[in-house]
DSSP file (Angstrom, degrees, kcal/mol; ACC not computed):
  #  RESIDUE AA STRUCTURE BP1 BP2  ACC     N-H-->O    O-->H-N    N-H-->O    O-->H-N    TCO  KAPPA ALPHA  PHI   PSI    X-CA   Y-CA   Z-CA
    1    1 A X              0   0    0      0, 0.0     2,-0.4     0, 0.0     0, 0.0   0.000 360.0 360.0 360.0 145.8 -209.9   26.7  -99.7
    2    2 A X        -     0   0    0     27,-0.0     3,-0.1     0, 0.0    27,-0.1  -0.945 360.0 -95.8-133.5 127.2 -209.1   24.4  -96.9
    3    3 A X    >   -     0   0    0     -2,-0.4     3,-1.8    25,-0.3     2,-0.3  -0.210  39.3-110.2 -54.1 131.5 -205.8   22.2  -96.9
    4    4 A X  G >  S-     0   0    0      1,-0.3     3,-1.2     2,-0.1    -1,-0.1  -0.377  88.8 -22.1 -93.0 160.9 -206.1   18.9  -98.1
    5    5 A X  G 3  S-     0   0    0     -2,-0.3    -1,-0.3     1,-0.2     3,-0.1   0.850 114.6 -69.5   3.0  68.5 -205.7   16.6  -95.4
    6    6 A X  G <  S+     0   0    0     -3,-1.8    -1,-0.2     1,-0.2    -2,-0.1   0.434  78.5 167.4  66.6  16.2 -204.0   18.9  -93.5
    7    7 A X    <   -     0   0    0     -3,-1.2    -1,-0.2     1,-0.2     3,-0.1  -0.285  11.1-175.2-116.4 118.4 -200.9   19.0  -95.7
    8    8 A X        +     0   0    0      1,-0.2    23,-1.9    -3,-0.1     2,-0.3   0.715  58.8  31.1-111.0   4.4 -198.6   22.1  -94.6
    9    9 A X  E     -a   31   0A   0     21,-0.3     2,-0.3    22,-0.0    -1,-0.2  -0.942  59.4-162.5-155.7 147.1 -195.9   22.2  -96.9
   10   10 A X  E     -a   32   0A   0     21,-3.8    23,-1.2    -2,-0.3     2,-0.4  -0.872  10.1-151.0-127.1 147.7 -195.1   21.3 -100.6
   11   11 A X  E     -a   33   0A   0     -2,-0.3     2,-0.8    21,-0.2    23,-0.2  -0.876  10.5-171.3-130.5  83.8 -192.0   20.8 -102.4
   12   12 A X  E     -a   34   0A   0     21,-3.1    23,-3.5    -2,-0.4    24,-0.4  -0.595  11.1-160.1 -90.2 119.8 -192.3   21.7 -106.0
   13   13 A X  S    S-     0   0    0     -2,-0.8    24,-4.9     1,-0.2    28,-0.3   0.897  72.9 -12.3 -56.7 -40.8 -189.1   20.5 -107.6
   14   14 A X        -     0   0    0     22,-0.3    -1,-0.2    21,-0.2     4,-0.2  -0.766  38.9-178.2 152.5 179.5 -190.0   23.0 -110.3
   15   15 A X        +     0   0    0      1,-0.2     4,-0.1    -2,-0.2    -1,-0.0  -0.200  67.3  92.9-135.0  34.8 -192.5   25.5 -112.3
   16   16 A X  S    S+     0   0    0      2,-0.1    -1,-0.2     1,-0.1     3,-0.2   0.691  93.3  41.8 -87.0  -4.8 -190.7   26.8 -115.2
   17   17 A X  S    S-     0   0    0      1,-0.2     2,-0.3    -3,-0.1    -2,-0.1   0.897 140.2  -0.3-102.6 -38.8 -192.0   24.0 -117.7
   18   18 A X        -     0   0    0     -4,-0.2    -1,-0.2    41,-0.0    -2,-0.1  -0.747  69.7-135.8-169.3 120.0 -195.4   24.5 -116.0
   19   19 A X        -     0   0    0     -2,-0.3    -4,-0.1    -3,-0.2    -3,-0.0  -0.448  25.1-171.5 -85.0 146.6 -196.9   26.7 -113.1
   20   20 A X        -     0   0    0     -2,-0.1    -1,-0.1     0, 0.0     3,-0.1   0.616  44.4 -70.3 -69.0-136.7 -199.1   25.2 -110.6
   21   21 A X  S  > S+     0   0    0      1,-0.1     4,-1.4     2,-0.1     5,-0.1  -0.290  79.6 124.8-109.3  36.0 -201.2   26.4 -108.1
   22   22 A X  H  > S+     0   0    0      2,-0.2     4,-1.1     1,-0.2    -1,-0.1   0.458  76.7  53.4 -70.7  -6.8 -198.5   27.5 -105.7
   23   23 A X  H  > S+     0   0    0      2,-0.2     4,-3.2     3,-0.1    -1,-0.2   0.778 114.7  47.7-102.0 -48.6 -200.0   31.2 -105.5
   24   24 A X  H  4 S+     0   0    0      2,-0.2    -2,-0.2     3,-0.1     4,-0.2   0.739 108.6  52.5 -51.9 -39.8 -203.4   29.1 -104.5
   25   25 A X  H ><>S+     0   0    0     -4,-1.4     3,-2.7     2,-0.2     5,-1.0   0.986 108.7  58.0 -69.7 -87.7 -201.5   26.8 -101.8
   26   26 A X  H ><5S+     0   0    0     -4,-1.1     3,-1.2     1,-0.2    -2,-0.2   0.727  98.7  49.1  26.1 -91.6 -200.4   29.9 -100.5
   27   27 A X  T 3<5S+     0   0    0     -4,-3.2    -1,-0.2     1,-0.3    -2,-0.2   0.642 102.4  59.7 -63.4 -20.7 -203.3   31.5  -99.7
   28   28 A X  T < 5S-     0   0    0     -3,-2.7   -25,-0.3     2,-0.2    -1,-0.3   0.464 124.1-102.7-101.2  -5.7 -204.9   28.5  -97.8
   29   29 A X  T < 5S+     0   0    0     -3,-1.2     2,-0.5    -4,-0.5    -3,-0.2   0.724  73.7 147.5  95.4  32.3 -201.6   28.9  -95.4
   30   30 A X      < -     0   0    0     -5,-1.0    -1,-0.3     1,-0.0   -21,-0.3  -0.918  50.6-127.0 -98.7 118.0 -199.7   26.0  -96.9
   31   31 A X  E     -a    9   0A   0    -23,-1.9   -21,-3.8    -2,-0.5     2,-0.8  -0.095  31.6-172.0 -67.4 122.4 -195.9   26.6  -96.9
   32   32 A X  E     -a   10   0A   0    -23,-0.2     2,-0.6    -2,-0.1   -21,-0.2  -0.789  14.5-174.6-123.2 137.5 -194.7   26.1 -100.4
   33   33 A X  E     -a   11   0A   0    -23,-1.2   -21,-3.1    -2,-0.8     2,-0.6  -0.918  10.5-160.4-137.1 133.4 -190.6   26.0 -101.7
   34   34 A X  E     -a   12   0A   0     -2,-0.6   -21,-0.2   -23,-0.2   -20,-0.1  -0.971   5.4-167.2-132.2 123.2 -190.2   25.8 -105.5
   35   35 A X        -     0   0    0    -23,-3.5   -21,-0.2    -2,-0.6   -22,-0.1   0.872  15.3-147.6 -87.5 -37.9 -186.6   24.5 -105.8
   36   36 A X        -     0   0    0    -24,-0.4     2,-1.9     1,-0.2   -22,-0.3   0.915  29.7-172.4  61.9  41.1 -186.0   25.1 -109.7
   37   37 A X    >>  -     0   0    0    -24,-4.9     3,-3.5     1,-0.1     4,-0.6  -0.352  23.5-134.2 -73.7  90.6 -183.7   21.9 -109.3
   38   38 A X  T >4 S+     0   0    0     -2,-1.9     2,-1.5     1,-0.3     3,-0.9   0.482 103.0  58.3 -22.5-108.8 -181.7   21.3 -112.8
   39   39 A X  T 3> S+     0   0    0      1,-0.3     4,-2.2     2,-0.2    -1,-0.3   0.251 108.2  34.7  19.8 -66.2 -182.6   18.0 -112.6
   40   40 A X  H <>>S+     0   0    0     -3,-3.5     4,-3.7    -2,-1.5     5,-0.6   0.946 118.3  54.2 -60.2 -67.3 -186.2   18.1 -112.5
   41   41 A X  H <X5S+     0   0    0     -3,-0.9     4,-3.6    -4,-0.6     3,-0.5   0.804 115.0  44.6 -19.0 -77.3 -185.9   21.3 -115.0
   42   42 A X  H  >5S+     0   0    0      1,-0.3     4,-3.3     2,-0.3    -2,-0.2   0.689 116.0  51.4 -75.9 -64.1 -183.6   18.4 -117.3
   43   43 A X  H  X5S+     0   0    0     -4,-2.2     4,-1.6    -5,-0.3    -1,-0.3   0.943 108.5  47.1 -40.1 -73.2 -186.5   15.8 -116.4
   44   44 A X  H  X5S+     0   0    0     -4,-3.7     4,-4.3    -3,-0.5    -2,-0.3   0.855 114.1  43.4 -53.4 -56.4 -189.2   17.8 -117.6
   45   45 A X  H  X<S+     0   0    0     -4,-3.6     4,-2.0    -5,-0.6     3,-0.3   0.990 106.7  54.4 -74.1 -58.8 -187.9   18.9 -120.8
   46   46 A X  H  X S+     0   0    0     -4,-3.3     4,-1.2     1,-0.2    -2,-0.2   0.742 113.9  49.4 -54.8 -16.8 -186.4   15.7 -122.1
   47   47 A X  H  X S+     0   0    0     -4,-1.6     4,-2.6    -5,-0.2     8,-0.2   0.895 115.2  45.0 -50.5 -59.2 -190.3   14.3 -121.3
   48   48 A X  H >< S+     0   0    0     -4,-4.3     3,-1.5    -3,-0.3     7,-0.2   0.969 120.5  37.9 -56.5 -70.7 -191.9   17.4 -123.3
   49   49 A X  H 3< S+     0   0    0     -4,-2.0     3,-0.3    -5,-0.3    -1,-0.2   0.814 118.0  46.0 -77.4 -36.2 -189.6   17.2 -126.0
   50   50 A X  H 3< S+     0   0    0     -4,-1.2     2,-0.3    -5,-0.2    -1,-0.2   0.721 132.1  23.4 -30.4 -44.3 -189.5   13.1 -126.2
   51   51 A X    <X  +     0   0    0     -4,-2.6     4,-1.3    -3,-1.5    -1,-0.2  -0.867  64.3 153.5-127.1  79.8 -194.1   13.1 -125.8
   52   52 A X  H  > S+     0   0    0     -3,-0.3     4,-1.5    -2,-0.3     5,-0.2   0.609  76.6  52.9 -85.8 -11.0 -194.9   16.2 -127.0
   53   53 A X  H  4 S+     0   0    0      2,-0.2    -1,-0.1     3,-0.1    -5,-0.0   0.662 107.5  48.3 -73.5 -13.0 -198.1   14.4 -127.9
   54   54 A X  H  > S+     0   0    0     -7,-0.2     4,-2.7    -6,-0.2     3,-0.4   0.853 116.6  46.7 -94.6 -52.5 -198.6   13.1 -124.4
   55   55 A X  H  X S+     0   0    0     -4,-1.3     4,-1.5     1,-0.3     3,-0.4   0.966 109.4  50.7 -41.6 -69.5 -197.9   16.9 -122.9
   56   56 A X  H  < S+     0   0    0     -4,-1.5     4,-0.5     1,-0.2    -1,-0.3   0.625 111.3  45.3 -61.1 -14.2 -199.9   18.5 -125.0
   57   57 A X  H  4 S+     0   0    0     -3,-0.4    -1,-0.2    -5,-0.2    -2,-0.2   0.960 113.2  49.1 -76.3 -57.2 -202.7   16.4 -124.4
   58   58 A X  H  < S+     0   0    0     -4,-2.7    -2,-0.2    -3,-0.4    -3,-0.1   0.739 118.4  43.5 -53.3 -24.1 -202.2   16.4 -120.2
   59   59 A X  S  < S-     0   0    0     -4,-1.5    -1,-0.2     1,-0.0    -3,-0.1   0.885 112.7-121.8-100.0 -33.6 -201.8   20.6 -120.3
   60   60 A X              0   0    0     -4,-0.5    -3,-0.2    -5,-0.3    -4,-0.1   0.808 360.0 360.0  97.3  19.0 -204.8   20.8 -122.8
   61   61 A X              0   0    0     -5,-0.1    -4,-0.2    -6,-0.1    -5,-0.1   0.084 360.0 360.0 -77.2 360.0 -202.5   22.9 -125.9
């Protein structure tokens, strides 16, 4: 896997609600920092639980 367009770093706010490809990112020698930032966390869940129809659609559950 080859970075796309050259992109060397990512900034995942956070992966507990859902993990990426950060293992994948990785491996192609792209520097990757997964913050867990309450916020985001905060974000994420008041989305899921607010569209759980919209989630569950996007994630494929």
């Amino acid at each position: 896997m080859s970075r796309l367009y050259g992109i060397p770093h990512v900034v995942v706010g956070e992966n507990q609600t859902f993990m990426g490809a950060e293992d994948r990112l990785r491996s192609a020698g792209v520097k990757v920092e997964v913050l867990q930032d309450a916020t985001c966390v905060d974000l994420m869940n008041t989305f899921i639980n607010e569209h759980p129809e919209l989630w569950n659609e996007d994630i494929g559950e």
